[in-house]
VOBA-1610 file (N, C-alpha, C; in pm, whole numbers, padded with zeros to 5 digits, always signed):
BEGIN
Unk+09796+09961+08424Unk+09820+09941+08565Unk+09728+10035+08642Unk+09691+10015+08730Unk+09553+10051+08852Unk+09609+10167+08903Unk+09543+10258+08930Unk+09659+10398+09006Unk+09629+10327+09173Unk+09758+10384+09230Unk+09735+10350+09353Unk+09610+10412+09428Unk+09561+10351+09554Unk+09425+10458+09641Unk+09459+10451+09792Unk+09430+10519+09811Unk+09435+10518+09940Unk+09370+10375+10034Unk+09397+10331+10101Unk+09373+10236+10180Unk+09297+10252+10278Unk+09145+10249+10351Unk+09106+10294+10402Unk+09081+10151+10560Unk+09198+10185+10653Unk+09137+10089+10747Unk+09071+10082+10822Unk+08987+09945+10897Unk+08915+09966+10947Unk+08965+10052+11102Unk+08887+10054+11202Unk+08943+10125+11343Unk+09008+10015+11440Unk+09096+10036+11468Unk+09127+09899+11569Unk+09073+09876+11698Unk+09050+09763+11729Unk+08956+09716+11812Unk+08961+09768+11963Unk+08937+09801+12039Unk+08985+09872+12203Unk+08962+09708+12243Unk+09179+09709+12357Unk+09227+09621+12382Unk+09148+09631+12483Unk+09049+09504+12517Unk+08976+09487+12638Unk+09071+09447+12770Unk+09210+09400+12723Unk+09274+09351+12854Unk+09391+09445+12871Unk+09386+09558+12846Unk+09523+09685+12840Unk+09481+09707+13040Unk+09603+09685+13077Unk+09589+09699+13187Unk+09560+09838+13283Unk+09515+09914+13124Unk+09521+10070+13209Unk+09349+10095+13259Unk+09293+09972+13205Unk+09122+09968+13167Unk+09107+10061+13337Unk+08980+10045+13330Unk+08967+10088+13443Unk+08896+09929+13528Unk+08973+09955+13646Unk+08921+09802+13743Unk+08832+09797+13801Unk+08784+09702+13879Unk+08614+09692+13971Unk+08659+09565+14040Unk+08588+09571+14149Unk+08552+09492+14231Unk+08470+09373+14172Unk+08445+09247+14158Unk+08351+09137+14062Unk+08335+09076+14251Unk+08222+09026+14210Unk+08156+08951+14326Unk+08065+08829+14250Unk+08106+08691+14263Unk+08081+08573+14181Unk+08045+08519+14283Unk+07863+08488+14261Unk+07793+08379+14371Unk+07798+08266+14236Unk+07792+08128+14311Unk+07794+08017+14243Unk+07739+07948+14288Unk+07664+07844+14247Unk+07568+07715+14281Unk+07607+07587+14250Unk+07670+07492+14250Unk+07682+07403+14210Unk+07705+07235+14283Unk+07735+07144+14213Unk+07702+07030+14309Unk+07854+07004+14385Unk+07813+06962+14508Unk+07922+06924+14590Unk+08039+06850+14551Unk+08105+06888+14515Unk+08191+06750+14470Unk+08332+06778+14539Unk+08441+06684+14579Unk+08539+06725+14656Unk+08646+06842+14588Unk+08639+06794+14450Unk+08742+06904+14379Unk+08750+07043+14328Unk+08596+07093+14343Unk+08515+07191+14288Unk+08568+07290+14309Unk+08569+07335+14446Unk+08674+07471+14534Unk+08759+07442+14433Unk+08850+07387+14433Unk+08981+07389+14385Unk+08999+07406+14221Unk+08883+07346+14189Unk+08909+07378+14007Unk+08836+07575+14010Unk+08754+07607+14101Unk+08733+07731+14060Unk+08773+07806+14102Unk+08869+07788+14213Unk+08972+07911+14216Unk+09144+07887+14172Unk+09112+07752+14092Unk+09261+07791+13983Unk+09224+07872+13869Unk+09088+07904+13811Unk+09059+07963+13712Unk+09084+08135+13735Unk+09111+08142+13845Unk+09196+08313+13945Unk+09364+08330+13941Unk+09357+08126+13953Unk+09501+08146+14020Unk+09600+08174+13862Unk+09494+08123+13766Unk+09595+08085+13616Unk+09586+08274+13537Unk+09500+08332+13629Unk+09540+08475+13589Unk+09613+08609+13674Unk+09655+08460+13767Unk+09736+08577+13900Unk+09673+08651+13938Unk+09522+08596+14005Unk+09455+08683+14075Unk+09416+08614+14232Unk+09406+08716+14304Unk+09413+08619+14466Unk+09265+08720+14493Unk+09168+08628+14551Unk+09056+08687+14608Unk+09062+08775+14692Unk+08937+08895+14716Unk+08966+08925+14847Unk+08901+08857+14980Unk+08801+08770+14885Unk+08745+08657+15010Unk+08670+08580+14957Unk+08661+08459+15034Unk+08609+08364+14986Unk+08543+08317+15076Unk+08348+08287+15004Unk+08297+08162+15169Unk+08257+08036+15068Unk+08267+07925+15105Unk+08203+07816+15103Unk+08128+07766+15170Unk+07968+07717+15145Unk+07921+07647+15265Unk+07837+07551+15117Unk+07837+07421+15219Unk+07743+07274+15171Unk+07615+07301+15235Unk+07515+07297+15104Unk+07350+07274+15138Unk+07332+07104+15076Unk+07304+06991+15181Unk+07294+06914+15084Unk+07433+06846+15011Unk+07362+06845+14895Unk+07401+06813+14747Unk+07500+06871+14675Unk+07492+07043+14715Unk+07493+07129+14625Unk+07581+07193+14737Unk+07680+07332+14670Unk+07795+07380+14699Unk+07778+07555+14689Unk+07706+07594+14750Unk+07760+07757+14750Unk+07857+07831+14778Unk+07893+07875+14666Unk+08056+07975+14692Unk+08026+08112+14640Unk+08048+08253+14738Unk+08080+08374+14742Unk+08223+08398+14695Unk+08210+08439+14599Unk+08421+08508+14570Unk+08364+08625+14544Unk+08507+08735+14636Unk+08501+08892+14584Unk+08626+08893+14539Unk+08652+08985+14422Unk+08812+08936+14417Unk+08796+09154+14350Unk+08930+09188+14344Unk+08951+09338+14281Unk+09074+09307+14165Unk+09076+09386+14124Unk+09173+09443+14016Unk+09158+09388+13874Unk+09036+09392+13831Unk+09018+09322+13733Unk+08926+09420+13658Unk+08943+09448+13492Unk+08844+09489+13460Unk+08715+09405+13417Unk+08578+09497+13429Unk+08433+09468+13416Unk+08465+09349+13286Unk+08526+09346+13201Unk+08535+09267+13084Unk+08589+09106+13102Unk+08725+09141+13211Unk+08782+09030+13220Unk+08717+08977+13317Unk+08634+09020+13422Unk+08548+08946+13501Unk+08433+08889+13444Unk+08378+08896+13329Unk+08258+08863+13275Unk+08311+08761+13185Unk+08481+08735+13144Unk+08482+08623+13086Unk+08526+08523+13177Unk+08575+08548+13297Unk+08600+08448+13430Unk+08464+08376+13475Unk+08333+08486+13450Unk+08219+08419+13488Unk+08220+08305+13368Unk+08223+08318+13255Unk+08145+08253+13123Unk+08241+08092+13149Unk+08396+08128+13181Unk+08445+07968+13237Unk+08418+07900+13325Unk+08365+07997+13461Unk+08290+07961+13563Unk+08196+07858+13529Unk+08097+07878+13447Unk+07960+07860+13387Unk+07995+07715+13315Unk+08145+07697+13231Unk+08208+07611+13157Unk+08237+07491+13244Unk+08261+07503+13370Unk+08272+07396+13467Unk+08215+07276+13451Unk+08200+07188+13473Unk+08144+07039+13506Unk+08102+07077+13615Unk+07989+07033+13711Unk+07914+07058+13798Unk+07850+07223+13852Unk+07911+07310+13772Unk+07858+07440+13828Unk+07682+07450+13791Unk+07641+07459+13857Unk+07492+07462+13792Unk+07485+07621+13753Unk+07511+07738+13847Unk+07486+07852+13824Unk+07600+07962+13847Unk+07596+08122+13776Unk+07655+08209+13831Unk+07647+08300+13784Unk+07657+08395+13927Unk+07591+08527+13923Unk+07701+08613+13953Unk+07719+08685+13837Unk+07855+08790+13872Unk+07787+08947+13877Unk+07814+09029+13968Unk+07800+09109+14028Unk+07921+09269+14072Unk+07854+09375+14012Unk+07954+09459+14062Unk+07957+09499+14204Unk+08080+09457+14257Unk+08015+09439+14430Unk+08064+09635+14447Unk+08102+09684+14391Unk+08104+09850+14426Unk+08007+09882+14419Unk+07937+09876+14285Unk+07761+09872+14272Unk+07703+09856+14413Unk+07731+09721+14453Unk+07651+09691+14532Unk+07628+09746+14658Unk+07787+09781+14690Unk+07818+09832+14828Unk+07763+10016+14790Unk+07754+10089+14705Unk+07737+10221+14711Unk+07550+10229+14734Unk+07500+10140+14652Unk+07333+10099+14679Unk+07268+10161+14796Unk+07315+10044+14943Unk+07253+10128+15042Unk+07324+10250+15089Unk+07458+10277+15069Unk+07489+10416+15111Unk+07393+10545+15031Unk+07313+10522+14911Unk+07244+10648+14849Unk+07119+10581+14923Unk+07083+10449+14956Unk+06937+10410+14982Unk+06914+10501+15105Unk+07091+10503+15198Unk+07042+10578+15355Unk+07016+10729+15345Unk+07100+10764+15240Unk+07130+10903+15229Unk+07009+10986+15170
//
């Protein structure tokens, strides 16, 4: 019979969605074609994680559908897989996710 050994495990994985993560601001520009239902399928993909924007613009060029969402309380991780369903859409052509704290601290060192 085998002597027993020690068991050596691997490290466990860091829970990307532990709500203690630290949060950010996500700022999601999107491109995609006009279609009447579009708004509405991409901000149930917020609503199915109980998240409410902090703003939203829509405007029609055309064809095509530009939408600004800033939304908070989310970590850098779980916003980067909200983009990748974003992206999963039927008609989204594009999207650009953005740390809008990033963005907003930018010109405050650009003035300073």
């Amino acid at each position: 019979m085998p002597h027993l050994e020690a068991v050596n495990t691997p490290a466990t994985r860091a829970d990307v969605w532990n709500v203690n993560n630290v949060h950010c601001c996500a700022r999601y520009q999107l491109l995609a074609e006009a279609e009447p239902d579009l708004l509405v399928r991409v901000l149930n993909l917020f609503a199915l994680q109980f998240l409410t924007p902090v703003q939203v613009n829509a405007e029609r060029l055309d064809d095509l559908l530009s939408i600004d969402i800033t939304i908070d309380g989310l970590s850098w991780h779980r916003a980067q897989v909200i983009a990748e369903k974003l992206r999963n859409l039927i008609s989204v052509c594009s999207v650009d996710l953005q740390n809008a704290e990033a963005a907003w601290d930018a010109p405050a060192q650009a003035a300073g």
